[in-house]
C-alpha positions as CSV (number, residue, x, y, z in Angstrom):
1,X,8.5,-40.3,148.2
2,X,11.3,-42.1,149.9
3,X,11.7,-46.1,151.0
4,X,12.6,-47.8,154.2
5,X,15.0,-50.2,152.6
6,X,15.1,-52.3,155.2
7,X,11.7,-53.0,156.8
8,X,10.3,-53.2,153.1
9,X,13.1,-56.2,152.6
10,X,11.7,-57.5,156.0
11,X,8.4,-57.3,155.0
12,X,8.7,-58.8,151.1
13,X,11.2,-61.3,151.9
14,X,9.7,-64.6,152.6
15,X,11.4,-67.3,150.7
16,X,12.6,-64.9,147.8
17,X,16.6,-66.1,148.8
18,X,16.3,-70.0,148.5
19,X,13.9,-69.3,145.1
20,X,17.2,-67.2,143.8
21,X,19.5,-69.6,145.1
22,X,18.5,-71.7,142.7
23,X,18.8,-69.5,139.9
24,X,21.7,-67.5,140.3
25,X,23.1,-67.6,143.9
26,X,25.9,-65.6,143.2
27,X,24.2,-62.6,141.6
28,X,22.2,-62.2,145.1
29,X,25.9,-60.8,146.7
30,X,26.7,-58.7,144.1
31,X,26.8,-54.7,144.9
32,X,27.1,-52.1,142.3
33,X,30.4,-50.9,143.4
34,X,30.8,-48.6,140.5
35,X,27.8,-46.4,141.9
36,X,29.4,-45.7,145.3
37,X,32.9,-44.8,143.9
38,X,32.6,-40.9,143.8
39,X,32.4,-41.6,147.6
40,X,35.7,-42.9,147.8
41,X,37.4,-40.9,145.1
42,X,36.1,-37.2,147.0
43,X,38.9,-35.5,147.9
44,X,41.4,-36.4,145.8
45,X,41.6,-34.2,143.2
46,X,44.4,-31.3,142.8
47,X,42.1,-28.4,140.9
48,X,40.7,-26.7,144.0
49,X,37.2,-26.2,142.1
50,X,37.2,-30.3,141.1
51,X,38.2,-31.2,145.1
52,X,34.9,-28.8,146.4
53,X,32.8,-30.4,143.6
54,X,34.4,-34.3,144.1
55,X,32.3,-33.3,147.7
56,X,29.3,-31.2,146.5
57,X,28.0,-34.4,144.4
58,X,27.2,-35.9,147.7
59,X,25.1,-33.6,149.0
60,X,21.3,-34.7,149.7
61,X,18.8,-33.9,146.6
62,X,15.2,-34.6,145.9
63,X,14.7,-38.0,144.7
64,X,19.2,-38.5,144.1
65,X,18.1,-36.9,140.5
66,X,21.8,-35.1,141.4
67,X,20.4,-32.5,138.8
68,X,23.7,-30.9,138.5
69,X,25.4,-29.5,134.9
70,X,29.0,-27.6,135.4
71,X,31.0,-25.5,133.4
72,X,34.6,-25.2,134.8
73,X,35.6,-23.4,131.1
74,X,36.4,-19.9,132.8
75,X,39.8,-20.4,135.1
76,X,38.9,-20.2,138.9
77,X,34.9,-20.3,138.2
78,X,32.3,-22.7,138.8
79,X,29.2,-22.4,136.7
80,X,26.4,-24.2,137.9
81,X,23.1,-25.0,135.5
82,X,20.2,-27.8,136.7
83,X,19.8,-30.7,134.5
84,X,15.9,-29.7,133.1
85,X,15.8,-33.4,132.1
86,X,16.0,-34.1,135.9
87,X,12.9,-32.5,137.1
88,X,10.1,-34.0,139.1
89,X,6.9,-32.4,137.8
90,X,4.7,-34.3,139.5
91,X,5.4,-33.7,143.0
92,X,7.3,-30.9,142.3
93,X,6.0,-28.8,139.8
94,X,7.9,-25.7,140.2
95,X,11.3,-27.4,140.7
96,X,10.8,-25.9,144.4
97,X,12.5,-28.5,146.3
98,X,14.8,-29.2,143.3
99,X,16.1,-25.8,143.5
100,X,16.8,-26.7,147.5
101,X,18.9,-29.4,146.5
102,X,20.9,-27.1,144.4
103,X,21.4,-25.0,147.8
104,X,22.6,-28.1,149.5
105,X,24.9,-28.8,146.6
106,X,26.6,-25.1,146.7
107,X,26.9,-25.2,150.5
108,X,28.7,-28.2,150.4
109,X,31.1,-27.1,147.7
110,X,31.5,-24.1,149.8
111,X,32.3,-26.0,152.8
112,X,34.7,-28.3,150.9
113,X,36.5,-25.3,149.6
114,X,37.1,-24.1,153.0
115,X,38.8,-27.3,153.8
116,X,41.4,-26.2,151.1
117,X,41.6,-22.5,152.0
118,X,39.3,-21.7,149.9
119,X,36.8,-18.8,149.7
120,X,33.8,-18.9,147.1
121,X,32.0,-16.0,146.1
122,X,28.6,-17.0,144.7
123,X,26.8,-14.7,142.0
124,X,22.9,-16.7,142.1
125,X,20.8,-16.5,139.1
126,X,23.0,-13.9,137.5
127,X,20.6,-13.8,134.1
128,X,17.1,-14.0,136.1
129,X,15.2,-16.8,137.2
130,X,11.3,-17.8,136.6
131,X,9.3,-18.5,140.1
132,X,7.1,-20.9,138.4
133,X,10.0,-23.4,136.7
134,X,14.0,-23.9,136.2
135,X,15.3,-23.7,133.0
136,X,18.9,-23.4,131.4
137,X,19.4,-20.0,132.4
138,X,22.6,-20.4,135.2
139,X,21.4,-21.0,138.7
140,X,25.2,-19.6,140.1
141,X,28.2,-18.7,139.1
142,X,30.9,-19.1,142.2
143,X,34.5,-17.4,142.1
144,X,37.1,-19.6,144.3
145,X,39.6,-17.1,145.9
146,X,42.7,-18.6,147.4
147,X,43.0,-17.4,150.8
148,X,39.2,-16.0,151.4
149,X,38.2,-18.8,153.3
150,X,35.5,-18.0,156.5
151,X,35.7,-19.8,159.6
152,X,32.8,-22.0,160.3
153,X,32.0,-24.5,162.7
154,X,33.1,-28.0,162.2
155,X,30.7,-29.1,160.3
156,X,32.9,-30.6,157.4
157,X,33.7,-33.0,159.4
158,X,30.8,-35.2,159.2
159,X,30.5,-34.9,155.4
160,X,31.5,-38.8,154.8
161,X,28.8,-39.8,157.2
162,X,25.8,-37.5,156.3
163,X,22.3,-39.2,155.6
164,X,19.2,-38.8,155.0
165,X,18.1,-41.6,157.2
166,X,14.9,-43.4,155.7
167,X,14.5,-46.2,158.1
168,X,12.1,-46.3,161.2
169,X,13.2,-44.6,164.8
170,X,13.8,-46.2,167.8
171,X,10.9,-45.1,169.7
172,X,12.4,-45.7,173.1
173,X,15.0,-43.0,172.8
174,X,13.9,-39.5,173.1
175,X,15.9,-36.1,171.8
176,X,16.5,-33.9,174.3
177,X,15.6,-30.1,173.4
178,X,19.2,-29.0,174.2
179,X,20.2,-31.9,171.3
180,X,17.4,-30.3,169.1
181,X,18.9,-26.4,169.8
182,X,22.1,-27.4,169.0
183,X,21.5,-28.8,165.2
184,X,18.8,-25.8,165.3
185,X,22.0,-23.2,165.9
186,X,23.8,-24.2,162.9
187,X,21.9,-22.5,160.5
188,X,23.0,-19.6,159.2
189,X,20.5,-17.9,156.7
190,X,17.0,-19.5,157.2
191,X,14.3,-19.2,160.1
192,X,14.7,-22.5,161.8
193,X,12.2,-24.1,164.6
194,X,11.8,-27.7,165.7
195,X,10.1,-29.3,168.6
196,X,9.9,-32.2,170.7
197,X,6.8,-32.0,172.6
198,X,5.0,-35.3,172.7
199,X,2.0,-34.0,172.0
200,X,3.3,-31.9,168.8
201,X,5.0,-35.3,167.9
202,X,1.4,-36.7,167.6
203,X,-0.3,-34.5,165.9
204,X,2.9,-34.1,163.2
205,X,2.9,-37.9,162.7
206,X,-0.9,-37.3,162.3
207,X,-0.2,-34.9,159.5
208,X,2.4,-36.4,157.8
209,X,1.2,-40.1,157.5
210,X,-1.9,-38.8,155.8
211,X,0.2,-36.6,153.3
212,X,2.4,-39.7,152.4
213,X,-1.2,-41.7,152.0
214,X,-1.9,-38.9,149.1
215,X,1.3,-39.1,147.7
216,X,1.4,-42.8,147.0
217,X,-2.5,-43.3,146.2
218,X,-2.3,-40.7,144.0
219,X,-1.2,-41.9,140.6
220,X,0.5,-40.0,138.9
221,X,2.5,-38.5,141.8
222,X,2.7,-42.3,143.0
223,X,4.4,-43.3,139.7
224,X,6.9,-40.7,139.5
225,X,8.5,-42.0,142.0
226,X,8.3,-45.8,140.9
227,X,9.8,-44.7,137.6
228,X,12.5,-43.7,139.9
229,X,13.4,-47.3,141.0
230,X,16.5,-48.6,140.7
231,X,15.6,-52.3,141.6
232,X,19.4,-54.4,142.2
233,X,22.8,-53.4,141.1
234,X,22.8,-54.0,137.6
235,X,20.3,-51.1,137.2
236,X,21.9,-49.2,139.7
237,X,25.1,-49.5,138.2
238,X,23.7,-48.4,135.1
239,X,21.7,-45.6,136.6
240,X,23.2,-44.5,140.4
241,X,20.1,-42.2,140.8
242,X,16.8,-42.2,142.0
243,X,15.5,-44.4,144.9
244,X,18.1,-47.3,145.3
245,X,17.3,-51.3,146.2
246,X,20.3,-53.2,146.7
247,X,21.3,-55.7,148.5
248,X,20.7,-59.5,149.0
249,X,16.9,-60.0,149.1
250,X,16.2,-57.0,146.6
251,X,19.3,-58.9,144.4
252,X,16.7,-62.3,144.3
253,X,14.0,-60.6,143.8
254,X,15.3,-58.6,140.8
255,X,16.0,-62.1,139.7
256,X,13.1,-64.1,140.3
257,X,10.9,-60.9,138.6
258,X,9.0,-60.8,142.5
259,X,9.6,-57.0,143.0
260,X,9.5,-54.7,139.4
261,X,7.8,-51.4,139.0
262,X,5.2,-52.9,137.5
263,X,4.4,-55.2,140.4
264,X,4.8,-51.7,142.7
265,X,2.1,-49.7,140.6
266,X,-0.7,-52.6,141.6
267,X,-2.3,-52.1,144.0
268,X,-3.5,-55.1,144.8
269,X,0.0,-56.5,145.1
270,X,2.0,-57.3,148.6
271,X,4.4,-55.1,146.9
272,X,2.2,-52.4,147.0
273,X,0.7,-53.1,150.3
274,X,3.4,-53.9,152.4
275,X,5.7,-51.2,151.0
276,X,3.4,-48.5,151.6
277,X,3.1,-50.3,155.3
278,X,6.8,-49.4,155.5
279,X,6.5,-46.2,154.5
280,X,4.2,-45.2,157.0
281,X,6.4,-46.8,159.5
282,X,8.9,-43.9,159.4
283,X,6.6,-40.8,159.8
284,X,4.8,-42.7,162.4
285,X,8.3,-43.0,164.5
286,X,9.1,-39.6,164.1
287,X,10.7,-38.6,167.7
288,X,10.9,-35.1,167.1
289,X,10.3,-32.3,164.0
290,X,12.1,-29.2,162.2
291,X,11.0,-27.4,159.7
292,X,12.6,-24.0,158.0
293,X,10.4,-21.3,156.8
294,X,11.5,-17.9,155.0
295,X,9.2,-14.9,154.5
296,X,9.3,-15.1,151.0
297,X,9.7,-17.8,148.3
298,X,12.1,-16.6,145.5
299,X,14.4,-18.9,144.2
300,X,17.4,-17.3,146.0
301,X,15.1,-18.3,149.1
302,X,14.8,-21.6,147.5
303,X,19.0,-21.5,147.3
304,X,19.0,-20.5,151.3
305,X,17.1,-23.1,152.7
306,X,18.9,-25.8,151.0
307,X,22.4,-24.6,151.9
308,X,21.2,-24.1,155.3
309,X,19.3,-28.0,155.3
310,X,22.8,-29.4,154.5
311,X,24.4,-27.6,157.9
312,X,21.6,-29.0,159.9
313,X,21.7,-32.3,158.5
314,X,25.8,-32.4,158.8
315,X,25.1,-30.6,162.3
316,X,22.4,-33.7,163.1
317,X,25.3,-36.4,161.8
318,X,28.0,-35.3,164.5
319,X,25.3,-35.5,167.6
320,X,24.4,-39.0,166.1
321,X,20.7,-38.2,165.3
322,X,19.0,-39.2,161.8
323,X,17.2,-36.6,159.8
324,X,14.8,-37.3,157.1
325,X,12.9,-35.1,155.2
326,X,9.1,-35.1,154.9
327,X,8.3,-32.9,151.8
328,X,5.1,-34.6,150.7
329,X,3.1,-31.9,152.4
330,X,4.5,-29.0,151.5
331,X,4.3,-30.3,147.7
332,X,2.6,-27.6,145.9
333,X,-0.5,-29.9,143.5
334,X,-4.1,-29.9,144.2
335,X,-4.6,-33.4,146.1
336,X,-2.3,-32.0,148.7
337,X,-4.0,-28.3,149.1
338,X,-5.5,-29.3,152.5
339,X,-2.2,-30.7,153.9
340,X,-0.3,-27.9,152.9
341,X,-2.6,-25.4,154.1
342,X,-3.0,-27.2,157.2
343,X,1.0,-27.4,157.9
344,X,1.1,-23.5,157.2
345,X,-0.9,-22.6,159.6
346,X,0.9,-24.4,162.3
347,X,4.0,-23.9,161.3
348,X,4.4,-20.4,159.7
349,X,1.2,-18.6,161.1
350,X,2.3,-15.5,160.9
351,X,3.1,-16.0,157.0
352,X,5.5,-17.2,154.7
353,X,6.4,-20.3,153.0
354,X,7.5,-23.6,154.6
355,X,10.5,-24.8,152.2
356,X,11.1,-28.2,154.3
357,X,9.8,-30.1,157.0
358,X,11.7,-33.3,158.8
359,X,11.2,-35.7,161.4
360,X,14.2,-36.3,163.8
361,X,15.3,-39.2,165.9
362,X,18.0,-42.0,166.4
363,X,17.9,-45.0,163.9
364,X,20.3,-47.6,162.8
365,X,23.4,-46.8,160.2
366,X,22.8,-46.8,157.0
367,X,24.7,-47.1,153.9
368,X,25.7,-44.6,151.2
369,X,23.3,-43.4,148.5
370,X,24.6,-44.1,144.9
371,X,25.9,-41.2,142.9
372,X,27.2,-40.3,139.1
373,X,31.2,-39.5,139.1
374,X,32.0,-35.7,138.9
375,X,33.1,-35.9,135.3
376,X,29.9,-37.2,134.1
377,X,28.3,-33.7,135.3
378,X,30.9,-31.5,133.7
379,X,29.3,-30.4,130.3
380,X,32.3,-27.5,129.7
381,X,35.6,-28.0,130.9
């Protein structure tokens, strides 16, 4: 599940400043500058490996569980293991999409590197790997080698800007199919399709509002997510992951005790009510949809599609268009078995899995997501 920040603050808002104002005025402009730091320290670091990684920390992941362990022991080698403590069972119970983000986490480092001359050999799952979960086995071992780097298109570029934009579209402003080809094009490994049509735009913001309906009104699924909530900057500072509020109104209401977890798990709550409201807005001002499908569904698949999400969402950035992904239905527990069924057959009908679906358009700018330093996910130096 993801949150649209800003019309959820709209929504909630009411007279939560002037009840703060009273309490602790100057808590409500505080920001947890401690959580975007990695964002200003990428890129300066001498160690080719720790300049690639400073980079591949910022790269988009399910949830920001940034579910990343390195061991940078071996001279010249990057071993890369997932965090099993970061896994989202729930709504992703065979770490499908977490092993995506791991793609999206390599390509970037691989993309960084070539920015410093760079070339990485990567060696994935070099002791096996188990289709139904991740465990502590390595997910890739990568080899820098000075002077190996490939050409590739400019897409590095647009690193510092990249988002995953979870705010509503401006419905007034259509993507043109030759802006929709382009980002298509930069894909290098994956079967990638998108479309435009108005009339597939309906019937995909058909499918995809009722998919985030079963998502949020299913409890446990629901509460995973909520868990996840990082509600003002003290708790973001203490945790930069998972699903981020900050800023003035969610700073009074994490001190006047109006928006907690517990007070988004009831559903009787304006909480509830209006932030699922919000949610909704977003699918339902999708301008546009891609989605990447592969023929099979090993993890090295898994690994593909990621790397290859991060060059369409980078390739997105430089034309100015927002991506955001729309995984609810494609999430593999039985409440969503229709949905996913149902997005197969349009989308893949002649077989195979779809690893990610998104809805594409042009939305406001948006700020960074928080994130753990890079020395915090080195468990080996």
């Amino acid at each position: 599940m993801t949150i649209s920040r800003r019309k959820t603050l709209a929504l909630l808002g009411g007279g939560t400043i002037l009840a703060a104002t009273g309490v602790a005025a100057y808590g409500v402009t505080r920001m947890p500058t401690s959580a975007y730091e990695p964002w200003v320290a990428a890129g300066g670091y001498t160690d080719p490996r720790m300049h690639a990684l400073s980079y591949a920390i910022l790269a988009p992941n399910p949830h920001n569980r940034q579910p990343w362990q390195l061991d940078l022991h071996t001279e010249g080698e990057v071993t890369l293991r997932v965090d099993t403590d970061r896994l989202l069972p729930h709504t992703d119970p065979f770490s499908r999409q977490i092993c995506i983000g791991l793609g999206c986490f390599l390509e970037m480092m691989v993309l960084a590197a070539a920015e410093r001359g760079y070339g990485v050999d990567l060696d994935l799952f070099p002791d096996g790997s188990d289709p139904s979960a991740l465990d502590a086995r390595r997910v890739a071992v990568a080899r820098f080698i000075e002077g190996r780097a490939s050409p590739k298109p400019d897409l590095f570029a647009h690193v510092m800007a990249r988002r995953s934009l979870k705010e509503p579209f401006d419905v007034t402003r259509t993507v043109d199919q030759s802006t929709l080809d382009e980002v298509l094009a930069s894909a290098g490994g994956t079967r990638v399709m998108g479309s435009v049509d108005p009339e597939a735009i309906a019937q995909m913001r058909e499918i995809t509002h009722e998919a985030l309906r079963i998502e949020i009104e299913t409890p446990r699924t629901y509460k995973e997510s909520v868990d996840l909530f990082r509600i003002g900057s003290r708790e973001v500072a203490s945790n930069p992951d998972g699903i981020d509020f900050t800023g003035p109104m969610f700073e009074a209401m994490a001190i006047t005790r109006t928006f907690t977890r517990e007070i988004a798990l009831d559903q009787g709550s304006m909480a509830y009510s209006e932030g699922l409201a919000a949610e909704m807005a977003n699918v339902d001002t999708a301008m546009g949809h891609l989605w990447q499908v592969t023929p099979g569904n090993t993890r090295a698949d898994q690994i593909a599609v990621g790397r290859d999400w991060l060059r369409l969402n980078l390739a997105a950035t430089g034309l100015g268009l927002g991506m955001q992904p729309l995984s609810q239905g494609l999430q593999e527990y039985p409440e969503m078995a229709d949905i996913y069924s149902d997005l197969h057959a349009r989308l893949a009908p002649d077989g195979g899995t779809v690893q990610m679906l998104a809805r594409i358009g042009y939305g406001p700018d948006v700020g960074q997501s928080p994130r753990w330093p890079i020395e915090s996910k080195i468990v080996n130096a």
